[in-house]
C-alpha positions in Angstrom: -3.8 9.0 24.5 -3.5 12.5 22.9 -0.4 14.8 23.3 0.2 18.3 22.1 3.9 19.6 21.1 4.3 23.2 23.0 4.4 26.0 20.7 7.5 27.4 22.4 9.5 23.8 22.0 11.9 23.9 19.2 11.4 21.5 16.0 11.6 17.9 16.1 11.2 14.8 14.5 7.5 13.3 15.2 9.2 10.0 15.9 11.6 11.6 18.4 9.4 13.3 20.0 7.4 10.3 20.7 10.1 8.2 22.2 11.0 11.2 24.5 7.1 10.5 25.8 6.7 7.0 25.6 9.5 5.3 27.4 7.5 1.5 27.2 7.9 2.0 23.7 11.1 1.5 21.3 11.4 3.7 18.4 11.4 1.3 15.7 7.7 0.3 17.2 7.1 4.0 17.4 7.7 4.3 13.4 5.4 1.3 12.6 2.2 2.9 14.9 2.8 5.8 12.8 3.2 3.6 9.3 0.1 1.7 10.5 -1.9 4.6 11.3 -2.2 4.4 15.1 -0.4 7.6 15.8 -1.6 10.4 13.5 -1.1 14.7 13.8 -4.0 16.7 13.4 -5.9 13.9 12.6 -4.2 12.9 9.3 -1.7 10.3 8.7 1.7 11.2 8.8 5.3 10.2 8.5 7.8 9.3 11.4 10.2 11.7 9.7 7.4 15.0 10.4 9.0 18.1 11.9 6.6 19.1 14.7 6.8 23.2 14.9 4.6 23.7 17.9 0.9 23.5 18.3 0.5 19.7 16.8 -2.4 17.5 18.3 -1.0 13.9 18.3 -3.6 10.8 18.9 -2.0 7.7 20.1 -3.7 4.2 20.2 -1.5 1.4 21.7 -3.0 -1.7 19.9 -3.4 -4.5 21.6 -0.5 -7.0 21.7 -0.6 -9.4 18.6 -1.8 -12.8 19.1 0.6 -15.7 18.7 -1.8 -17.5 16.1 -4.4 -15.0 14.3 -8.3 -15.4 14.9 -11.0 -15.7 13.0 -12.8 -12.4 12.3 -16.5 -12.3 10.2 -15.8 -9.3 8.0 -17.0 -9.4 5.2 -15.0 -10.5 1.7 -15.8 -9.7 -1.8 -15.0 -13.1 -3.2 -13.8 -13.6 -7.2 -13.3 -16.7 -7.0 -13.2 -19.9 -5.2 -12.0 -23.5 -5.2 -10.1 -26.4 -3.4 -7.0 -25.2 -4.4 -7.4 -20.9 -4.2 -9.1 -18.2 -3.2 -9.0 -14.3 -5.6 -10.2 -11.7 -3.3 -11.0 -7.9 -3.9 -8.8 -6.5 -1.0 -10.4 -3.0 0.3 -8.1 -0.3 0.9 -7.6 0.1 4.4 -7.5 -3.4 4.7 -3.9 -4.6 6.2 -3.3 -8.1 4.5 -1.9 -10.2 7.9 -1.9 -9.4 11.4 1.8 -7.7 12.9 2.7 -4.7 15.0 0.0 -2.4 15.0 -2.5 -4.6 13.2 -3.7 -7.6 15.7 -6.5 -7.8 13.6 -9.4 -7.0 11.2 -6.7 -8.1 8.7 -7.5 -9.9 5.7 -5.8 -13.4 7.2 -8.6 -12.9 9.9 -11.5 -12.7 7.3 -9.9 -15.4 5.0 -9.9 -17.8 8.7 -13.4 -17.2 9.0 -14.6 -18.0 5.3 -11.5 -21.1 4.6 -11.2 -23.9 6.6 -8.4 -24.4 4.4 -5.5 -22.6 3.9 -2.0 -23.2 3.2 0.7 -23.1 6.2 3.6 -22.5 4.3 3.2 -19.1 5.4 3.3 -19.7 8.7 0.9 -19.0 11.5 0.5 -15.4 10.9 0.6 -15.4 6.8 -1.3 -18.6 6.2 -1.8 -18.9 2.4 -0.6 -15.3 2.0 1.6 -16.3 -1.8 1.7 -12.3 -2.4 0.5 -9.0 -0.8 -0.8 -5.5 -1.1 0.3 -2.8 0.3 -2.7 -1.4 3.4 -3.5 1.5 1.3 -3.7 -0.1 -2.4 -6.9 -1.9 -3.4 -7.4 -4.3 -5.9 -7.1 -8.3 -6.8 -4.7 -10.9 -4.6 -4.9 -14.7 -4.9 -4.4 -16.7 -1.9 -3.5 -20.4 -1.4 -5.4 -23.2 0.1 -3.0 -25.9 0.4 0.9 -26.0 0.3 0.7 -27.3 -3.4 -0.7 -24.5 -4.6 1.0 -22.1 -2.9 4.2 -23.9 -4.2 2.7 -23.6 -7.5 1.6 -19.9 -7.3 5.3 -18.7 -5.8 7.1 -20.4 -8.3 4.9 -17.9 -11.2 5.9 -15.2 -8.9 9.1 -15.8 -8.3 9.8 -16.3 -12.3 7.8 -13.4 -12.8 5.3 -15.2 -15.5 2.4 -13.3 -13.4 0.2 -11.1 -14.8 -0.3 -7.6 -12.9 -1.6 -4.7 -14.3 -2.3 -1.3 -11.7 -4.1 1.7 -11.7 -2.5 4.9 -10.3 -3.2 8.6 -10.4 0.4 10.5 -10.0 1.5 14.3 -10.7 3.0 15.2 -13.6 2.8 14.6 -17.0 5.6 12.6 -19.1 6.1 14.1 -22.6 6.3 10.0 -23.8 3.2 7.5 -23.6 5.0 5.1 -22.3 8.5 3.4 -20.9 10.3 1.2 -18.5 11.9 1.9 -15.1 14.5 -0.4 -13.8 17.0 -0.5 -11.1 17.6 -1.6 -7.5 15.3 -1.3 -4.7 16.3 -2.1 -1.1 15.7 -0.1 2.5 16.2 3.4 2.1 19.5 5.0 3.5 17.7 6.9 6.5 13.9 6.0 6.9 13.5 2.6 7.5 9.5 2.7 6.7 10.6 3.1 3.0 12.2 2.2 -0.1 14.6 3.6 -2.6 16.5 3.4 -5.3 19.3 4.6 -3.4 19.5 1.4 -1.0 23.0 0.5 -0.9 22.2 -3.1 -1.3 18.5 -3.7 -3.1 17.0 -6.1 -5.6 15.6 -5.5 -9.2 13.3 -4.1 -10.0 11.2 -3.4 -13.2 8.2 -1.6 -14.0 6.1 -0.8 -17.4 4.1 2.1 -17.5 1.6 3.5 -19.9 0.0 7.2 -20.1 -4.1 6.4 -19.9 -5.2 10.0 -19.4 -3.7 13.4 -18.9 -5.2 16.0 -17.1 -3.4 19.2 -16.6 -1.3 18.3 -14.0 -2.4 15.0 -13.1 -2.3 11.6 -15.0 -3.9 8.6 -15.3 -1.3 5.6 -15.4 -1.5 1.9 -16.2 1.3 -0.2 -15.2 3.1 -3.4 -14.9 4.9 -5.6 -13.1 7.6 -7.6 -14.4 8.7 -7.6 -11.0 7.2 -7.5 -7.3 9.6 -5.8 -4.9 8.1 -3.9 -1.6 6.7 -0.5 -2.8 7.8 -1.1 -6.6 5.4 1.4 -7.9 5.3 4.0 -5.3 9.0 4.0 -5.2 9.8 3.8 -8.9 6.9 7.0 -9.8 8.0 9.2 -7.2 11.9 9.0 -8.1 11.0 9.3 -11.6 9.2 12.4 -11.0 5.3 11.5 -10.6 4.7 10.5 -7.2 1.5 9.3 -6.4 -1.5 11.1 -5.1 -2.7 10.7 -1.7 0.8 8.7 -1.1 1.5 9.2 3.0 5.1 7.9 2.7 6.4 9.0 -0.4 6.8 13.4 -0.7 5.3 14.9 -3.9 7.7 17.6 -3.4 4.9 20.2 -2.7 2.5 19.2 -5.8 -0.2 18.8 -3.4 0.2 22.2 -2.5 0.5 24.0 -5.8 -2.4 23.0 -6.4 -5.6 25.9 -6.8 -8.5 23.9 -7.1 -9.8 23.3 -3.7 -12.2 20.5 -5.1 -9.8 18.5 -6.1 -7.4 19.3 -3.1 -10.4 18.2 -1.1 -10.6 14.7 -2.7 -7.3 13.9 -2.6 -7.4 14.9 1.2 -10.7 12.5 1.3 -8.6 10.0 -0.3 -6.2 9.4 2.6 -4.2 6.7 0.7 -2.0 6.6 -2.3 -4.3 6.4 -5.4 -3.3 3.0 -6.1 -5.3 0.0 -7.4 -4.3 -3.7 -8.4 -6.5 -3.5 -11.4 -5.9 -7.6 -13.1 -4.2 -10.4 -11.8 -3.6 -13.3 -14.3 -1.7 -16.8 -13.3 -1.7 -20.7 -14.7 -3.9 -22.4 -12.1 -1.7 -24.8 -10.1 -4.1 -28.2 -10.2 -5.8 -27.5 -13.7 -3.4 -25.4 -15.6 -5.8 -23.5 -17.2 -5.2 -19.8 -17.2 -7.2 -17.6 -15.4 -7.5 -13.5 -15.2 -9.2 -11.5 -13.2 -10.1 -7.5 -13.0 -12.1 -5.1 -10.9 -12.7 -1.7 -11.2 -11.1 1.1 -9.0 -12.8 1.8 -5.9 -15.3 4.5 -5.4 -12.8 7.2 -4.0 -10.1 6.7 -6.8 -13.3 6.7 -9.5 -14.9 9.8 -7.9 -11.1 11.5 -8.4 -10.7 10.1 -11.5 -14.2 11.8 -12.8 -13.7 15.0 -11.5 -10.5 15.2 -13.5 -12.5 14.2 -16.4 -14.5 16.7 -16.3 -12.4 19.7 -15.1 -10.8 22.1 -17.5 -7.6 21.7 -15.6 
């Protein structure tokens, strides 16, 4: 389906708008097609929160209901590691890790029931083995569970925080330190339910490390860490401190994107269509052996591209 907001209409919310034209549909589902990608403005992904102004092309696809246990889906899986017990898996970006609203399939619980024969129900039917997740548009290393003992196991290092998680991230900005800790609460955020803050009247804590490992002009490379795993940690805890990521859909840069003159590197952060985000190592006690085990990848081609551009740019 494809709409257009009249030029002559006064402003509204993209989300309002919507529910004003889809009457099947509730506004809470409308936000998550927008979050998920199935409703976007001019071709890019957006925010339920977008004032329309007139002239906007909307595209709508109504995914099909989900199914009440997920299928098995041959796509492909770049595999890390394998054994009885687990599963470490280089999740694509894009790649939504289990099926819900907006996202029947093509998730990464569809291509995991295609490779395992084996995975652990403590999830449940729709997140079977699923100890841990990535957000749709962050790439990089997740372990997943075979059986209920090790994804026991696995929790309880994540729960006690005794996991090892270093990212990747490109933000605006440059800190005049090399380093430092954010801390503090992070919860629903007081009026867009798609996102977190540090605002939330009730949240959990949250930490995160952080570490300068490039600067370039207005642009920095970051490496940080998780001492905790709340929904959104980083993307939440950068852009309130002041360096928001690039590419991020959901989270403003308060008009960074837009300041900037180089139409190179406005292009690839355009091409990016994510937050520059990448789950660079992932390091945990085995739960049968106890032997520890780390793994790393590289960032994806379309963070590296960005990354070497900024290298070698006199920005």
């Amino acid at each position: 389906m494809n709409l257009v907001f009249p030029v002559d209409s006064e402003p509204v919310r993209l989300d309002l708008f919507l529910s004003s034209q889809l009457a099947s549909e509730t506004r809470s589902t409308i936000q998550r097609l927008i979050e998920s990608g199935n409703i976007m403005v001019d071709g890019r992904e957006v925010r339920p929160s977008l004032k329309l102004k007139g002239g906007e092309s909307i595209s709508i696809q109504l995914p099909e209901p989900v199914a009440a246990r997920p299928l098995p889906e041959s796509i492909p899986l770049e595999v890390l590691y394998e054994d009885g017990d687990l599963i470490v898996i280089n999740k694509p970006a894009g790649m939504v890790v289990h099926p819900g609203p907006g996202n029947s399939s093509g998730t990464l619980v569809n291509a995991l029931l295609a490779h395992c024969t084996d995975l652990s129900g403590i999830g449940g039917e729709l997140r079977p083995g699923i100890v841990h997740r990535l957000d749709k548009g962050t790439s990089g290393v997740m372990v997943v569970a075979k059986n209920d003992r090790s994804h026991q196991a696995l929790s309880a290092q994540f729960s006690v925080h005794s996991i090892k998680r270093i990212y990747q991230a490109l933000v605006y900005g440059s800190p005049q330190q090399d380093s430092g800790r954010l801390e503090g609460q992070i919860g629903r955020h007081p009026t867009d339910r798609l996102r977190r803050s540090g605002l939330a009247r009730q949240g959990k804590h949250a930490v995160t490390r952080w570490r300068v490992r490039g600067r370039y002009g207005r642009i920095c490379l970051m490496e940080l860490r998780l001492e905790t795993g709340r929904t959104h940690q980083i993307r939440v805890h950068m852009s309130e401190a002041g360096f928001p990521l690039l590419g991020d859909p959901l989270y403003p840069d308060g008009g960074r994107f837009n300041n900037l003159t180089d139409p190179r590197l406005r292009k690839l952060i355009t091409t990016l269509a994510r937050q520059a985000l990448h789950a660079r190592t992932l390091g945990f006690i085995h739960p049968a052996s106890g032997n520890y085990l780390e793994f790393s990848v590289d960032m994806p081609a379309d963070m590296a591209a960005l990354l070497e551009y900024l290298e070698g740019s006199p920005l």
